[in-house]
N, C-alpha and C positions, 0 to 999 in steps of 0.2 A: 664175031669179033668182039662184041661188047661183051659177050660171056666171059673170054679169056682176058681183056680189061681186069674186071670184074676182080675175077681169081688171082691174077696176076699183083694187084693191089693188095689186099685180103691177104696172099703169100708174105708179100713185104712186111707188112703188119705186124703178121704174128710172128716171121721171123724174127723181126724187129725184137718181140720180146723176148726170145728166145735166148737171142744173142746179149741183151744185158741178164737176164737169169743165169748164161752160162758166163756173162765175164766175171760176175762174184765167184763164182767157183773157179776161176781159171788164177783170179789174184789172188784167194787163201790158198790154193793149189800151189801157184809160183814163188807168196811170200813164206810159208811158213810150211811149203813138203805135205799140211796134211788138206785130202780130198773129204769136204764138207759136206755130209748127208743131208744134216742140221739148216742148209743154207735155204732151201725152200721154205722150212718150219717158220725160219727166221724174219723170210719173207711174208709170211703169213700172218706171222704177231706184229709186223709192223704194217700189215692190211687192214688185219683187224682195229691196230689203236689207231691208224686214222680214220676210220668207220666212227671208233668209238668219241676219236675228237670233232668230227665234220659234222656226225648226225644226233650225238646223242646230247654231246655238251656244245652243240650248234656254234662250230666254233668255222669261222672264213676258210673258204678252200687253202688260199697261199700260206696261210700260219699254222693249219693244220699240217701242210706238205713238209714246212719248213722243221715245225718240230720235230717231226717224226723221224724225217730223213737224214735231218742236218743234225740233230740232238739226239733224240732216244735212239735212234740204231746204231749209230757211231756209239755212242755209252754202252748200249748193251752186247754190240762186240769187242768193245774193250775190255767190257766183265769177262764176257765168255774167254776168253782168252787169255785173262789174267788169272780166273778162277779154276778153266778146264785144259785149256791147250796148253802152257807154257810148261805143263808139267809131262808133256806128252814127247819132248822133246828126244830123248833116246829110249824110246820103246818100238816097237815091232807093229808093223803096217796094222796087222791085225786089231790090236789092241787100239788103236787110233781110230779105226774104220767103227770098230764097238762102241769106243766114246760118241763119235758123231753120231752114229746111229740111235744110242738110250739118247742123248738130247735130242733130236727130232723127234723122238717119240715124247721125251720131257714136253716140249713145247707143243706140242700136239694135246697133249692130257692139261697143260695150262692154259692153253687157248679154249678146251672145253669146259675147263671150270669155271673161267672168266666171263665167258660168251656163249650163252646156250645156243644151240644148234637152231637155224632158224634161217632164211631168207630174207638177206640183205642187200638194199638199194642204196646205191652214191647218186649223188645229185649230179648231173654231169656240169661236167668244166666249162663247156663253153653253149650249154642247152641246144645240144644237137645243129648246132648251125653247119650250114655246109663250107668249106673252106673254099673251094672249084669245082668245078667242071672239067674232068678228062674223058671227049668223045662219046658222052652222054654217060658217063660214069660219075657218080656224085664222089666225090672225096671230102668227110668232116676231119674236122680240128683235131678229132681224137685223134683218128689215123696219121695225119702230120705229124702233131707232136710226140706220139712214138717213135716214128722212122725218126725223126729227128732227135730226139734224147740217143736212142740207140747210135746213131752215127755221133754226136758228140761224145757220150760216155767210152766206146772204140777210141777214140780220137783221144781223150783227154786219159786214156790209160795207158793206152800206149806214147805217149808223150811222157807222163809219170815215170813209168817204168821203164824208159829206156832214154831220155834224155835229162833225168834230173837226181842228182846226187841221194835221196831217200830212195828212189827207185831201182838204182843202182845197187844201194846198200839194202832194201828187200831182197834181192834175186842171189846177193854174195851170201845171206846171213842163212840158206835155204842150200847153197853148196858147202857151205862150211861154216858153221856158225862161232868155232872157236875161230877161225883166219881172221873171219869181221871184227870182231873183238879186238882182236890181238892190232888191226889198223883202223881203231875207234870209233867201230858202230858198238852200238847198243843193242845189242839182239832182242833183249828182251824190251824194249818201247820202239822198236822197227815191227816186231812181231803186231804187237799193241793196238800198232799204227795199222798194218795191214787187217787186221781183224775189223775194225773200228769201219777201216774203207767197204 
């Protein structure tokens, strides 16, 4: 019984991450029609700079979180988007699928110019404490606050995108991007905005 504890937790977990790795692809999918190759890459260089802000330039857990997450990835999907996607707007699945595709490769060959190939440790969050006890199963911090980020991030997207007027006008600009327009969104800083998210 404590085996399946065990696994049962462990499941949650990695679910857990799963499911905000696929909600970024599910909101560039929804706001803007194209499916993101790119989005793990993306995930990666923003793994990397807070690597390179937490260990190298020994900078606090929360300010490194804060930059990376709240600042540099929001700016660098706003580039990409202003730079690569916005132009992608009436071409052919294919050709969309190819752009994402050379950028996850792009960022792949950036991440390896930037950061030689090597074995890298994060200091943990909370120094492996344990959170509780379920039935002789240890559960830490780490493991909480995934399950938990993942059920707010569900929560807080789906709230977004279907009870809140920019939300509304992502999901219209994605059926018909001249209609949106035509009743006063901005396709192109809706686009922007979703990218950025």
């Amino acid at each position: 019984m404590r085996d399946l504890l065990t696994f049962t937790i462990l499941g949650i977990v990695t679910g857990s991450i799963y499911a905000v790795a696929a909600s970024g692809l599910v909101v560039t999918y929804t706001t803007s029609g194209i499916f993101n190759f790119a989005h793990g890459a993306v995930g990666m260089l923003g793994a990397f700079t807070y690597w390179e802000l937490r260990v190298n330039r020994s900078w606090p857990a929360p300010l490194a979180l804060v930059v990376v997450i709240l600042v540099l990835a929001p700016l660098f999907g706003a580039l990409i988007e202003r730079v690569l996607m916005r132009g992608l707007a009436n071409v052919s699945e294919a050709t969309k699928i190819v752009v994402t595709i050379g950028l996850m490769l792009g960022l792949i060959g950036l991440a390896n110019t930037i950061w030689e190939a090597r074995d890298r440790q994060l200091p943990e969050f909370f120094g492996g404490d344990k959170a509780f006890e379920l039935a002789d199963v240890v559960i830490d911090w780490h493991q909480v606050t995934t399950i938990v980020v993942a059920l707010l991030v569900a929560v807080f997207l789906r709230l977004l995108l279907f009870n809140t007027r920019i939300g509304v006008a992502m999901r219209a600009q994605v059926d018909d991007r001249n209609l949106a327009a035509l009743n006063g969104g901005r396709p192109g800083r809706i686009s922007m905005l979703s990218w950025a998210l």
